[in-house]
C-alpha positions as CSV (number, residue, x, y, z in Angstrom):
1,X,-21.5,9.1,-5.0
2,X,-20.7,12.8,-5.8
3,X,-22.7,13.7,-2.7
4,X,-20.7,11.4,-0.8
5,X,-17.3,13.2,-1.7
6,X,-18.9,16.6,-1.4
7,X,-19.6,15.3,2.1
8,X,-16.1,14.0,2.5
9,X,-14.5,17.1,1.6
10,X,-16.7,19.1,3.6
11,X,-15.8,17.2,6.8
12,X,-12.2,17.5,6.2
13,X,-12.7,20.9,5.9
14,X,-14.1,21.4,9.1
15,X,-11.9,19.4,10.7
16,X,-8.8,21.4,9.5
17,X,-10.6,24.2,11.0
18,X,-11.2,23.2,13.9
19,X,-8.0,22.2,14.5
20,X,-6.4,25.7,13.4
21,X,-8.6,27.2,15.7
22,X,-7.9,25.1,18.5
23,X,-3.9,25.7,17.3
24,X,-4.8,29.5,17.6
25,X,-6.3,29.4,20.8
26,X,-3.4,27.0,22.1
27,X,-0.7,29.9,21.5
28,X,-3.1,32.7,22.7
29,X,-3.2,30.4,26.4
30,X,0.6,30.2,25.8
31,X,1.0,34.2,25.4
32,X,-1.2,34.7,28.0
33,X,0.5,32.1,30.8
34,X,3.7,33.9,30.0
35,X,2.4,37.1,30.4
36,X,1.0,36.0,34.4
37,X,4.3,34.3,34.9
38,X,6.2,37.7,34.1
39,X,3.3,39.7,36.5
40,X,3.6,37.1,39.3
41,X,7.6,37.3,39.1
42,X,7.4,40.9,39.3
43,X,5.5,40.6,42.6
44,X,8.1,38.2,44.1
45,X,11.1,39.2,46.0
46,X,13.7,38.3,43.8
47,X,15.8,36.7,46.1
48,X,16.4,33.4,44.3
49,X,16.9,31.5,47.4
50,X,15.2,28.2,46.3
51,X,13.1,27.7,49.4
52,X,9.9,27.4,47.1
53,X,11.6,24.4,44.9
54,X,12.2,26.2,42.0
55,X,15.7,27.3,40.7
56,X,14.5,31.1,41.3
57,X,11.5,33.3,41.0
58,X,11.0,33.4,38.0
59,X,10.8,29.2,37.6
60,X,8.4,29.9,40.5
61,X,6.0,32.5,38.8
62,X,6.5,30.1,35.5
63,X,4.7,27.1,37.7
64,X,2.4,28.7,39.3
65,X,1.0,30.5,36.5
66,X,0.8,27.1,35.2
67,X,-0.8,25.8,37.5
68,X,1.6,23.4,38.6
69,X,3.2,24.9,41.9
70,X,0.7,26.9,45.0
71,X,0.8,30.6,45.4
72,X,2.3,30.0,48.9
73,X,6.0,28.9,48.6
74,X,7.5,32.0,48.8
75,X,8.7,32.2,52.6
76,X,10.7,35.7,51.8
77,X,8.0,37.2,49.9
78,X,5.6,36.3,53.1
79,X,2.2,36.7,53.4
80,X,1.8,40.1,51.4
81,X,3.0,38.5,48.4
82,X,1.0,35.7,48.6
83,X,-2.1,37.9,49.0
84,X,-0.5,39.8,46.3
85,X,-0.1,36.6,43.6
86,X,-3.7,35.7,45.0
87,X,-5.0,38.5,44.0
88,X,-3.6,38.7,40.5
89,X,-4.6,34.9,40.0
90,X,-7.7,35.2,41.6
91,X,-7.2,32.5,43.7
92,X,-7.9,32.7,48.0
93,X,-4.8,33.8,50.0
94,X,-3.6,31.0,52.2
95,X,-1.2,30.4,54.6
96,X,3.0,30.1,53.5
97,X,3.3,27.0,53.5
98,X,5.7,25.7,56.3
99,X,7.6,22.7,54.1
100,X,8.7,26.0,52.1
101,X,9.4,28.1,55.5
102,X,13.4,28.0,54.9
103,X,14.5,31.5,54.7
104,X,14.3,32.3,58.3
105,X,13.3,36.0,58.3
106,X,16.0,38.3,60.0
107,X,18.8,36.1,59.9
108,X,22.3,36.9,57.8
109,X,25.6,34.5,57.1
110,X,28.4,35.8,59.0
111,X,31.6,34.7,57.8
112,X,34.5,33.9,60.3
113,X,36.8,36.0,58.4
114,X,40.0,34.0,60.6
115,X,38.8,30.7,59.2
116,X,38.1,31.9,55.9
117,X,40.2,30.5,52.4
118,X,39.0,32.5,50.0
119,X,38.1,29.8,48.0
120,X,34.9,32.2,46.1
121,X,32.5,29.2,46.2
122,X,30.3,31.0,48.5
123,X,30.5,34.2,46.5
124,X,29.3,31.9,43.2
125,X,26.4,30.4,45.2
126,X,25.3,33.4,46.3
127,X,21.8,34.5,44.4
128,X,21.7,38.2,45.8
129,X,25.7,38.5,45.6
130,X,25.8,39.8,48.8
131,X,29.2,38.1,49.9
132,X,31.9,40.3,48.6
133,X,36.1,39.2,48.3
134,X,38.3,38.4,45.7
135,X,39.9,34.5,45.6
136,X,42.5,33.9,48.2
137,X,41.2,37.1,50.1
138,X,39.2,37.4,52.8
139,X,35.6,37.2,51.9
140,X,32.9,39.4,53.8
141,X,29.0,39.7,53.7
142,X,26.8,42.8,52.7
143,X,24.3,42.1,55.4
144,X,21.5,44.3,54.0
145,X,21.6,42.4,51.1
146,X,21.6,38.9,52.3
147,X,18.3,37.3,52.8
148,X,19.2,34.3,55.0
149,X,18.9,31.8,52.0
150,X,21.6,29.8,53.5
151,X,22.8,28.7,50.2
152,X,26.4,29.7,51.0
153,X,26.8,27.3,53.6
154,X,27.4,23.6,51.7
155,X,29.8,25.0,49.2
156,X,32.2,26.3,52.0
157,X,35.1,23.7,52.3
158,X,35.8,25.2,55.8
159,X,32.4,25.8,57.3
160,X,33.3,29.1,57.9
161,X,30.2,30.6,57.3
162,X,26.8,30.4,60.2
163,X,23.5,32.0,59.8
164,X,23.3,34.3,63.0
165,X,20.4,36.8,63.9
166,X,20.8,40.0,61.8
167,X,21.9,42.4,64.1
168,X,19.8,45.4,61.9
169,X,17.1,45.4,64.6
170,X,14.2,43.8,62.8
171,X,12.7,40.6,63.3
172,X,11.5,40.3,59.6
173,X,13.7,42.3,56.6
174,X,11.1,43.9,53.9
175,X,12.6,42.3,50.8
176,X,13.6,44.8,47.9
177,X,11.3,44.5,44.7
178,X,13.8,45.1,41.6
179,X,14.8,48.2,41.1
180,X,14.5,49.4,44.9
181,X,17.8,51.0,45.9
182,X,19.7,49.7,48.8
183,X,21.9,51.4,51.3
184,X,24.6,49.8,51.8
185,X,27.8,51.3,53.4
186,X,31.2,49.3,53.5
């Protein structure tokens, strides 16, 4: 009988460690998923448009270094950051995919300052803030900061606002990584 409970204990024993080491190495995957979700949201644009599905990048680079979202949603980012976030995963570069293609590269919102309220509802939506005015003013957009999100355009109460072809001369912007300065003269 005494071996018995000496066996008893000694099985409860291991079980307790095993389940403190599995406990430790749960929180070590935690740290470590949190660490590639910061790395993979440094490599995105920052634009916090939504086209990937996610409230912003950061949500994005959470999922993905999760596993739960593809490497390939980020239509601003393009294919160097997918190759970049590929790289960093170790996973294949693919193609963006086009159910996620909804920032339309070189495109701006132009607002029809004559039809304009100042209501601010397109200034709140904006993720960049690259729509400038003050409420019950005219409101204007900072084209070299817009990305073409389009995210402006259902709050507007007027429909003032229409995604027109950047007039900077490029056919696709290079998105600013943070901290990147911008030029932007008003």
């Amino acid at each position: 009988m005494q071996a018995f409970l000496f066996l008893m204990v000694l099985f409860i024993m291991a079980a307790c460690l095993l389940y403190l080491a599995s406990e430790k190495s749960a929180a070590e995957n935690k740290i470590a998923q949190k660490k590639l979700a910061n790395n993979i949201d440094r490599l995105l644009p920052q634009t916090q448009c939504r086209a990937c599905g996610y409230a912003g990048c950061l949500p994005y680079a959470r999922a993905i270094a999760a596993g739960r979202a593809d490497i390939n949603q980020c239509s601003p980012g393009g294919q160097s950051t997918i190759a970049a976030i590929a790289a960093l995963t170790g996973q294949a570069a693919k193609a963006l995919n086009p159910a996620h293609a909804l920032v339309r590269p070189g495109q701006t919102a132009r607002i029809d300052e004559a039809l304009c309220i100042g209501c601010v509802k397109c200034i709140h939506a904006c993720p960049v803030d690259a729509i400038i005015g003050a409420p019950k003013q005219m409101h204007s957009v900072i084209a070299a900061a817009c990305t073409g999100c389009a995210l402006c355009l259902p709050p507007c109460p007027v429909d003032c606002i229409r995604l027109v072809a950047a007039d900077d001369g490029h056919t696709h912007r290079q998105w600013l990584k943070p901290g990147q300065a911008v030029g932007i003269r008003l």
